[in-house]
Every structure is written in C-alpha cells, then in structure tokens.
C-alpha positions as CSV (number, residue, x, y, z in Angstrom):
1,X,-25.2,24.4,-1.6
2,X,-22.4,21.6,-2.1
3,X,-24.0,18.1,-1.2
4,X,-21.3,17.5,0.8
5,X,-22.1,13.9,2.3
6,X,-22.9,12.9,-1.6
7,X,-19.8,14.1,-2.8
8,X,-17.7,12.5,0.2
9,X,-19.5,9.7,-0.6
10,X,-18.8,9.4,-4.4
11,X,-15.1,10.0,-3.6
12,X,-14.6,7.3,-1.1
13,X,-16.6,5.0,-3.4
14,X,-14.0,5.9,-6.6
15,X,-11.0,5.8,-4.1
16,X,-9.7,9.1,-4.2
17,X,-10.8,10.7,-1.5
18,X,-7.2,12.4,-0.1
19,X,-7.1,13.6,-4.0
20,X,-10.4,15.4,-3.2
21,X,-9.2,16.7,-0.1
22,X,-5.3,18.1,-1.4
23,X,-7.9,19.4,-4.1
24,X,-9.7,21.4,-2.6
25,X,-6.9,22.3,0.1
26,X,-6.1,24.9,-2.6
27,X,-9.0,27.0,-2.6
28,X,-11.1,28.9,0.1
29,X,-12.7,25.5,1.4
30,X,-10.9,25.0,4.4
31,X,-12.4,27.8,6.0
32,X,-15.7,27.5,5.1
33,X,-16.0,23.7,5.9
34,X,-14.4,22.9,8.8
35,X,-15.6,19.9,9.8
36,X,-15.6,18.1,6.0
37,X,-12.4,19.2,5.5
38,X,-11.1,17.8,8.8
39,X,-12.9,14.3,8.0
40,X,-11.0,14.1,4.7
41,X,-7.9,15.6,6.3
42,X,-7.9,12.6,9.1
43,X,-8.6,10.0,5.8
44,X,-5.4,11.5,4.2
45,X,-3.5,11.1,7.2
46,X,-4.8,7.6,7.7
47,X,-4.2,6.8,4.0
48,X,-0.7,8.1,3.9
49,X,0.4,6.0,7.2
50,X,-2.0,2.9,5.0
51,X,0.6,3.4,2.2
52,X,3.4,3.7,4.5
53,X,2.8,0.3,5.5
54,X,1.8,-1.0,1.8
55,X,5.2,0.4,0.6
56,X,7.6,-1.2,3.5
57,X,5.7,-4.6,2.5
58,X,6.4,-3.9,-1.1
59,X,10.2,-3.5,-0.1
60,X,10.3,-6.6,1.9
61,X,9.0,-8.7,-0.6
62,X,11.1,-7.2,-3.7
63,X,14.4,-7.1,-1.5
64,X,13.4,-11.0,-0.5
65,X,13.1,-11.7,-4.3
66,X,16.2,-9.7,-5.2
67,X,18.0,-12.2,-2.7
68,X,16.5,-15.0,-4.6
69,X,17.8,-13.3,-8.1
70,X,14.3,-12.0,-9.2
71,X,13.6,-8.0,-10.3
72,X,10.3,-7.9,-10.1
73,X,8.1,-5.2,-12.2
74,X,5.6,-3.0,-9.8
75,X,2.4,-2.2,-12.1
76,X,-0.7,-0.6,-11.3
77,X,-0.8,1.6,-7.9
78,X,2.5,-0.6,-6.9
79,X,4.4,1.4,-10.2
80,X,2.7,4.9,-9.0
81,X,4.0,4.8,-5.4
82,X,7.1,3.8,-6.8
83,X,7.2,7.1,-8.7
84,X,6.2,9.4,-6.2
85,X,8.7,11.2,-3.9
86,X,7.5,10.1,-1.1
87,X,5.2,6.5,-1.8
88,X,3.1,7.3,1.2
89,X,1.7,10.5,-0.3
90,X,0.0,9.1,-3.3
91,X,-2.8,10.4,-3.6
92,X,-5.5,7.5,-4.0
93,X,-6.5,4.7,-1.9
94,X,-5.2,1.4,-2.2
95,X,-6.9,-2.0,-2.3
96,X,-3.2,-3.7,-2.9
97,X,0.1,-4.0,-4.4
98,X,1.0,-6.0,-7.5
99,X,4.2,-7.1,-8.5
100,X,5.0,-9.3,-11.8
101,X,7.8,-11.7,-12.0
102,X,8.3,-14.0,-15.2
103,X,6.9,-16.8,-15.8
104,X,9.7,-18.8,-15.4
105,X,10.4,-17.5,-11.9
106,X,7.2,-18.3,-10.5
107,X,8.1,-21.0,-8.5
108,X,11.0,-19.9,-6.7
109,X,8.9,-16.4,-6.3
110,X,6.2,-18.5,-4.1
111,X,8.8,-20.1,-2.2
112,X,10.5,-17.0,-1.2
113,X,7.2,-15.4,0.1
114,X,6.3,-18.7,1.9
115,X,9.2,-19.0,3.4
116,X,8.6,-15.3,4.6
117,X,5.6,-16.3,6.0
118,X,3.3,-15.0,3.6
119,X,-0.1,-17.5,2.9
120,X,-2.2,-17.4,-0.3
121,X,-5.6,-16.3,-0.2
122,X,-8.2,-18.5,-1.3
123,X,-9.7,-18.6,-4.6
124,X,-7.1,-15.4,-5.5
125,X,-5.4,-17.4,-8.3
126,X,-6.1,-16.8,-11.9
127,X,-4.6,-17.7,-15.5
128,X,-2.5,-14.5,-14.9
129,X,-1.5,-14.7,-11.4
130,X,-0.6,-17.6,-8.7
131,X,-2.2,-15.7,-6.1
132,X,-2.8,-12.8,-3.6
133,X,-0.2,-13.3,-0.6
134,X,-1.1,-11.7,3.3
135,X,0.6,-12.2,6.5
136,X,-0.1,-11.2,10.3
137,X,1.3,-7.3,10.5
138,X,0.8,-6.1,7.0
139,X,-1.8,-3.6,5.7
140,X,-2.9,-5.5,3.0
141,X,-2.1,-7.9,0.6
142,X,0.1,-8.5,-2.2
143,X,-1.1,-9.4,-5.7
144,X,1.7,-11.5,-7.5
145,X,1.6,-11.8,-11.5
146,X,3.3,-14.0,-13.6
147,X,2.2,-12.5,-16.5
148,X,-0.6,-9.4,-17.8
149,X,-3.7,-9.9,-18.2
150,X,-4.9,-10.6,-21.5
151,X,-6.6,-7.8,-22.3
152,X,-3.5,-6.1,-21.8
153,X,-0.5,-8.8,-23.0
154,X,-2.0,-8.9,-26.2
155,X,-1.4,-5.4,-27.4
156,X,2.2,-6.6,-26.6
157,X,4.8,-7.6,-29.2
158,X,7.2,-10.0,-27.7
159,X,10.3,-7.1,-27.5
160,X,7.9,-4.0,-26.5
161,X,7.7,-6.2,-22.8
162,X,11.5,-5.9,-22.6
163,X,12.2,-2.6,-23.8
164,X,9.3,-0.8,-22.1
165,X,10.3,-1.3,-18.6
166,X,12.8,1.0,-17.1
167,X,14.9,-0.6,-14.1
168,X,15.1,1.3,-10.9
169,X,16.6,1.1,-7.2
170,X,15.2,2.7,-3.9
171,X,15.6,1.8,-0.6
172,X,17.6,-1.1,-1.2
173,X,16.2,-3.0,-3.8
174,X,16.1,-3.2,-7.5
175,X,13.1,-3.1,-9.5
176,X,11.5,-2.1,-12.8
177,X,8.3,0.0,-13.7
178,X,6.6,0.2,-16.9
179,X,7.7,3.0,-18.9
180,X,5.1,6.2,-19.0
181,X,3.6,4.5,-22.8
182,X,3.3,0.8,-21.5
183,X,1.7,2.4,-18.1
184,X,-0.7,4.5,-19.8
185,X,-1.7,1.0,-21.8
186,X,-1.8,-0.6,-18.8
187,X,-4.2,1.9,-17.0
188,X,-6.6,2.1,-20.1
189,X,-6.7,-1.8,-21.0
190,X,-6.9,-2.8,-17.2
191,X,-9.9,0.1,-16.5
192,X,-11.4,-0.2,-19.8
193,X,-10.9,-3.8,-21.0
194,X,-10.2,-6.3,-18.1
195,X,-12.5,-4.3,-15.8
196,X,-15.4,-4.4,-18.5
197,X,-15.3,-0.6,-18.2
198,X,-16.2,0.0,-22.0
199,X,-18.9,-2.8,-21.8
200,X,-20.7,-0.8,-18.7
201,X,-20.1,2.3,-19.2
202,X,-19.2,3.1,-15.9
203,X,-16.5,6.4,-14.7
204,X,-13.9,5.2,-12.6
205,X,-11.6,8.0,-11.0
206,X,-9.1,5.7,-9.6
207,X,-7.9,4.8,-13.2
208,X,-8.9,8.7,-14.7
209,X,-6.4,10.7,-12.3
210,X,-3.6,8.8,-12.8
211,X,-4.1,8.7,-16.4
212,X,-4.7,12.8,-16.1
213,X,-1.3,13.5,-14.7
214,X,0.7,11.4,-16.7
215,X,-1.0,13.1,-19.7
216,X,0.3,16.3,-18.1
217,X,3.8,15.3,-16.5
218,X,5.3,13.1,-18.8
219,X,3.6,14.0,-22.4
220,X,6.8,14.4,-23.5
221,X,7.9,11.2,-22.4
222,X,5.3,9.3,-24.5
223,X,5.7,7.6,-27.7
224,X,2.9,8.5,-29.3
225,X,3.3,6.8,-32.6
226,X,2.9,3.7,-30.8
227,X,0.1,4.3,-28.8
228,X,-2.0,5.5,-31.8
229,X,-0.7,2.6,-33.8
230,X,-2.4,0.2,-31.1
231,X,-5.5,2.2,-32.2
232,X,-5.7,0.2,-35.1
233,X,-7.7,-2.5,-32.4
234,X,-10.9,-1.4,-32.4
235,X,-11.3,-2.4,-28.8
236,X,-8.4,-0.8,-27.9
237,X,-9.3,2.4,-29.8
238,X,-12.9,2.4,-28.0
239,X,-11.1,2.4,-24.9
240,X,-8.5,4.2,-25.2
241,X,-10.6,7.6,-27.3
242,X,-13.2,7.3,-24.5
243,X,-11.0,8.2,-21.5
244,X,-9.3,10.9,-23.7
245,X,-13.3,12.0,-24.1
246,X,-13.8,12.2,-20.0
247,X,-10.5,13.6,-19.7
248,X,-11.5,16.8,-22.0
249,X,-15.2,16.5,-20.3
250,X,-14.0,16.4,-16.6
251,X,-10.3,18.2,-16.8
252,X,-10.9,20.5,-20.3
253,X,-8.2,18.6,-21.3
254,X,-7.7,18.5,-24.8
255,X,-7.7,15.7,-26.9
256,X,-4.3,14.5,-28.3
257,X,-3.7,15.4,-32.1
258,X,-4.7,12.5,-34.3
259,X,-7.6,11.3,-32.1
260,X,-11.0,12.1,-33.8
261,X,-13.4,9.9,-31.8
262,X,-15.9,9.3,-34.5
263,X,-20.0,9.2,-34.0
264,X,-20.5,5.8,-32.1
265,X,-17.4,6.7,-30.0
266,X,-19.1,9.8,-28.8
267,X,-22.6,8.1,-28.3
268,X,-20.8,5.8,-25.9
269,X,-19.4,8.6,-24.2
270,X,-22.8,10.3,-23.2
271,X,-23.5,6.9,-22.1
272,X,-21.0,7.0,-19.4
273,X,-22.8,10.9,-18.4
274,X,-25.8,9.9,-18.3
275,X,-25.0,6.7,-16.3
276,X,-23.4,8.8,-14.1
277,X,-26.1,11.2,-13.2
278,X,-28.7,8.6,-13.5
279,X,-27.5,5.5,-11.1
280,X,-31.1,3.5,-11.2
281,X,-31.1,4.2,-14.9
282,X,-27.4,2.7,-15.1
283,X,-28.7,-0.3,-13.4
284,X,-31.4,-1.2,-15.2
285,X,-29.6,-0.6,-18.4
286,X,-26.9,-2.7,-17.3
287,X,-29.5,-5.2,-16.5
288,X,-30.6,-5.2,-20.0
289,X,-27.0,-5.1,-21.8
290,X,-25.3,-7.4,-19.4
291,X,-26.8,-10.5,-21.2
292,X,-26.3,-9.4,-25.0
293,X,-23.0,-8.3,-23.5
294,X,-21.7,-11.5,-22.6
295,X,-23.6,-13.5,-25.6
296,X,-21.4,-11.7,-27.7
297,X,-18.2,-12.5,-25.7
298,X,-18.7,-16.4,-25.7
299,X,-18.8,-15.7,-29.6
C-alpha cells in the first residue's frame, strides 16, 4: 500500500511536488486516489499561478534593467522558466529568482531596483551577490548576482563566461541564459559543491530533475568534450559522476560514455542510499563527518 502522506511529504520537502503530480497524472492514479491527487492537483494550480507572479516580477525587473542598458543572465530556476513554453508551468517549486549582472553594473543594477521600489533583505548579501531584493505585491524575492559562486566561477576560463550564454528576448525584454553545458555545470556545482551536497551526501530532486531532462532534451546540444575535460578536478569529477550515478539509479538512465566512476566514487554513492532510507542514521553520521568535514576545508 503506497505511503501516501510519506511520499507527499518527501516531495514537498524536495520541491517537486507538481512534478509528482503531472507524474503520476499519466498512469491509473487518478482514479484510484482521488483525494491525493486532488491535493497535489490544487498545489500545481497554486504553484503555476506562484510562477505566474515570479515570472511577471522577473520581467519587470529585466525590462527595468534593459532601460538602464543592462542584459541580465537568468540562472538557476530563473534560466528554466525562461525555457519553458509557458514559465508558469515549470514543474518545481520555487524559493526565488536569480538574475546576474556584471560586476561593473552593480551599482546602477541596485539603483534601478531601488528606484522601483524594491528593499534589500537583511543579511542576504554575500561575496557573490549585493543582495536579495522584495517589494509589497510580489511573490517572492529576487536574488541579484554580480558574479557565480565560486564553486562554480572557477571551473570558468575567462572566454567560456562569454561564449556560453546564449541571448534571448520574450515578452519585451532582452536577456541571456546559460547555454545547456554551462547550465548543466551550474546545476551540479551549485547542488553538489556550493550546497555541500557531496560533503553530506544528501539527494536533492530539485537539482536531479532538471539535470534529468536536460540529459534527455538537449544531449545533443552538449559539448561533451568540455564537460569531461572539467573532470580532470577531482571535486568536480566527484560531483559531477555521482549525479550521473543517481540518475542511472533513480531514472535507469545510463551513464554517459567515458564516465567510469571508480571504487570510492561508488562507495560514496551508496552513501547517499543508505542516507536516504535511513534519515536518523544520516544524521548522526552527519554529526560525526560534519567536524572532520570542515577541518579539512579551513586547510
């Protein structure tokens, strides 16, 4: 018998609960679970009206910035909406939106979303990013970068930041998007890396889907001589083999030609299963690595 509550539970927790519900939309589940299947139909709704509102701030603030002679870059969920057909279908929930102006731009950037009465959150700004921006009417905030995190930047060479954004217009406005390579890097790096992902050994589904249907609608699309030539950073390789791991796991995906994850790789990944069935266990363990974890980081 399906654990239902549990498995609403787990999906809301990963933020993909209208992906669970257009999931299983396809089978014979409708019928037989009425009233799950209306819950997670009334959270789809109320995600896609959410995203609605997330885009139409999104295209405020980039036509504002356009105005001001900045393209901004949308990364993360902001690049995936901008992708989809219709932005208010994507199939995850959002926290925010993040866009990425240049360094250099910074300034005028923050004046333009003052002026539009935007007001920065406190304690949101870091060495990447002069803050998260809200203002009375919007759905949730914006995320401004002026830069990638580090754990993603320095895979960069200085050209591949220019020549691995594509530029695009919709409603209006002018923007550019990461190519399908540099997004997949981003989505490893920023689950894996900057969200200490490899270090826990936690599953995150938010940053797995994504990274699932790229792999499957825009394979062609990817260079693939790059990717596997950033493999020669052992971090990066980690990272990067072990979601192709869960991907084969989860999805019977298979892995992509060239990637052999060796012994330790696939030690780490039944880490991840067995933290996943075992939650007390993954907290406890955490408890112990956590400290060794970030002696070694400080070295």
């Amino acid at each position: 018998m399906t654990d239902w509550e549990g498995l609403i539970r787990a999906a809301n927790d990963q933020f993909v609960t209208p992906a669970l519900f257009h999931r299983l939309r396809q089978g014979d589940v409708p019928a037989t679970e009425p009233e799950a299947m209306a819950y997670l139909g009334e959270v789809d709704s109320l995600n896609c009206r959410r995203n609605r509102g997330l885009w139409s701030m999104v295209a405020e603030c980039t036509g504002l910035l356009n105005e001001a002679g900045i393209v901004p870059t949308l990364i993360k969920g902001a690049s995936e909406m901008a992708l989809q057909d219709d932005p208010a279908e994507f199939y995850r929930l959002m926290i925010d939106v993040d866009l990425l102006v240049e360094p250099e731009e910074t300034a005028r950037a923050l004046t333009v979303l003052t002026g539009a009465g935007f007001t920065r959150l406190e304690e949101s700004e870091y060495a990447h990013s002069p803050g998260s921006f809200w203002k009375e009417g919007c759905v949730g905030t914006l995320d401004l970068h002026a830069g990638l995190q580090s754990d993603i930047a320095r895979f960069l060479a200085p050209e591949d930041w220019q020549r691995r954004r594509l530029l695009r217009e919709r409603d209006g406005m002018r923007f550019f998007v990461p190519d399908p390579s540099l997004r997949l890097l981003i989505n490893v790096s920023h689950d894996m890396l900057h969200h200490s992902g490899l270090s826990k050994g936690g599953i995150s589904l938010r940053y797995l889907l994504p990274l699932r249907r790229q792999l499957q609608q825009a394979d062609a699309e990817l260079d693939w001589p790059w990717l596997l030539g950033l493999r020669r950073d052992r971090g990066f390789r980690l990272a990067f083999d072990l979601q192709m791991l869960m991907l084969e796991e989860l999805f019977q995906m298979p892995l992509p030609e060239a990637v052999r994850p060796d012994l330790a790789t696939r030690f780490l990944h039944r880490r991840r299963l067995i933290k996943a069935r075992h939650p007390r266990l993954a907290e406890v363990e955490w408890a112990v690595v956590k400290p060794l974890y970030s002696r070694l980081n400080r070295h």
